[in-house]
C-alpha positions in Angstrom: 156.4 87.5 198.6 153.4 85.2 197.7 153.6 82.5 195.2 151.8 79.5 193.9 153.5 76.4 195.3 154.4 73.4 193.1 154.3 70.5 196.1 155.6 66.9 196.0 158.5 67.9 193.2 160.8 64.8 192.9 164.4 66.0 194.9 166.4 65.0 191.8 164.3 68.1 189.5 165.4 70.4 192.1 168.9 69.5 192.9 168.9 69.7 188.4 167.5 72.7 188.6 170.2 73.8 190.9 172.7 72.6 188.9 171.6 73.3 185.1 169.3 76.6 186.6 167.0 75.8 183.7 164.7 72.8 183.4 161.6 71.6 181.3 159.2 69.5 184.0 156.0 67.6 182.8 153.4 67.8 185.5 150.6 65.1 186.0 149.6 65.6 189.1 146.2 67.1 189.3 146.8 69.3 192.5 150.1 71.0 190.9 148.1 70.9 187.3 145.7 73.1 188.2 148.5 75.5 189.7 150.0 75.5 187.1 146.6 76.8 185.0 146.7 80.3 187.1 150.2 81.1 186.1 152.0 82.6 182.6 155.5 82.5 181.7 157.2 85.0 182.9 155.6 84.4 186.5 157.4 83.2 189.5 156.7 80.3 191.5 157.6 78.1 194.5 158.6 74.5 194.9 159.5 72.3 197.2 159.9 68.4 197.6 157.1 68.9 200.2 153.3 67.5 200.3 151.0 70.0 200.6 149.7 69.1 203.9 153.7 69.0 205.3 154.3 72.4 204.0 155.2 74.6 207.4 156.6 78.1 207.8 160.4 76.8 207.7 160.0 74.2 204.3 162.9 75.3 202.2 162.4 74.8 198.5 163.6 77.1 195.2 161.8 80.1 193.5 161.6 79.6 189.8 160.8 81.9 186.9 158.2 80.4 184.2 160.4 80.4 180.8 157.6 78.5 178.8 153.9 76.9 179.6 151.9 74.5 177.4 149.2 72.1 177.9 149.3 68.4 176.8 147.2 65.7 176.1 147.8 62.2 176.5 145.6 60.2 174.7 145.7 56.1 174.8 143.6 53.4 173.1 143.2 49.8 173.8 141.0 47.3 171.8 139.9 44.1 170.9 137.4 42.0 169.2 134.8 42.8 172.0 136.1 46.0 173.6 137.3 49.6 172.6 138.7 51.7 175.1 140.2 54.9 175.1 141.5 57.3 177.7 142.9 61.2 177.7 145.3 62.4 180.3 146.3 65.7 180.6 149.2 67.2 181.5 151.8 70.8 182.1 154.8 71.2 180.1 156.8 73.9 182.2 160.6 75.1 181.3 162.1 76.5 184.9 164.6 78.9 185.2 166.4 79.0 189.2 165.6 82.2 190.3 166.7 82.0 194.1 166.2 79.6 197.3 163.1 80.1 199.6 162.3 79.4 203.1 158.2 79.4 203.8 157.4 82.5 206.5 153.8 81.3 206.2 151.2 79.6 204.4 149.1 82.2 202.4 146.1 80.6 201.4 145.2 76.2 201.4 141.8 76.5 200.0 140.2 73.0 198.3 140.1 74.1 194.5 142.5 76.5 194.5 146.5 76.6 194.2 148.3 76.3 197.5 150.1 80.2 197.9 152.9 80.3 200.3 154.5 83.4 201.6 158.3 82.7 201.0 161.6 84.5 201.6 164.3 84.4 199.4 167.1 83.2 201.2 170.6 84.3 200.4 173.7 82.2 201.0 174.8 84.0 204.3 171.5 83.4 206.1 172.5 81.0 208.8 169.8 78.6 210.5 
C-alpha cells in the first residue's frame, strides 16, 4: 500500500511507539511538515529513522494511524534599546497510534515539493529476512 513517509524520525520515538503503541510527536522539520499538511487523522502513514535520500526498497520502519493533527506556532521575541526582533516557527502536533511494521517494496513518488510516498508492506512477525 502507498503512504506518505515521515523520514529522519529519532529511533527512540519509534522504539516508544513500539512499546506505548501510542505517541504524541512535534514535528519541525520542514520536509516531514509539509507531509504532514496532506494527511487527516484517521490516515495512515509510514516512518522510518531513514533520510529521505537513504530510503531503498528494503528500509524497515512502522505504519502508524493519525489519532490527532494540529498546527502550532512558535513565536519568539528578542529586544533591546536599539533592536526588536521577532521570529515565528511553525510546527505539527501528531498523536500516533502503532498500526503494524513495514518493509519499503518501492519508492512511490520523490518529487521536490511534494511528500515522499513509499510503497510499503506490512510485515508480520513470521516473515523471515
Amino acid at each position: 500500500m502507498i503512504y506518505i513517509t515521515l523520514t529522519g524520525m529519532a529511533r527512540h520515538v519509534i522504539k516508544e511507539l513500539l512499546a506505548a503503541r501510542v505517541r504524541t510527536v512535534e514535528i519541525r522539520s520542514p520536509n516531514n511538515f509539509f507531509a504532514l499538511l496532506s494527511v487527516q487523522p484517521g490516515d495512515k502513514i509510514f516512518l522510518t529513522d531513514s533520510s529521505a535520500p537513504d530510503v531503498v526498497p528494503g528500509t524497515g520502519g512502522i505504519i502508524t494511524s493519525i489519532r490527532a493533527l494540529q498546527t502550532i506556532t512558535h513565536r519568539t521575541v528578542q529586544s533591546s534599546e536599539d533592536f526588536f526582533e521577532e521570529r515565528e516557527a511553525q510546527a505539527a502536533r501528531v498523536q500516533l497510534q502503532l498500526v503494524a511494521m513495514g518493509r519499503v517494496r518501492r519508492v512511490a513518488s520523490i518529487e521536490p515539493n511534494s511528500p515522499l510516498m513509499l510503497d510499503v508492506d506490512e510485515v508480520k512477525y513470521c516473515d523471515a529476512r
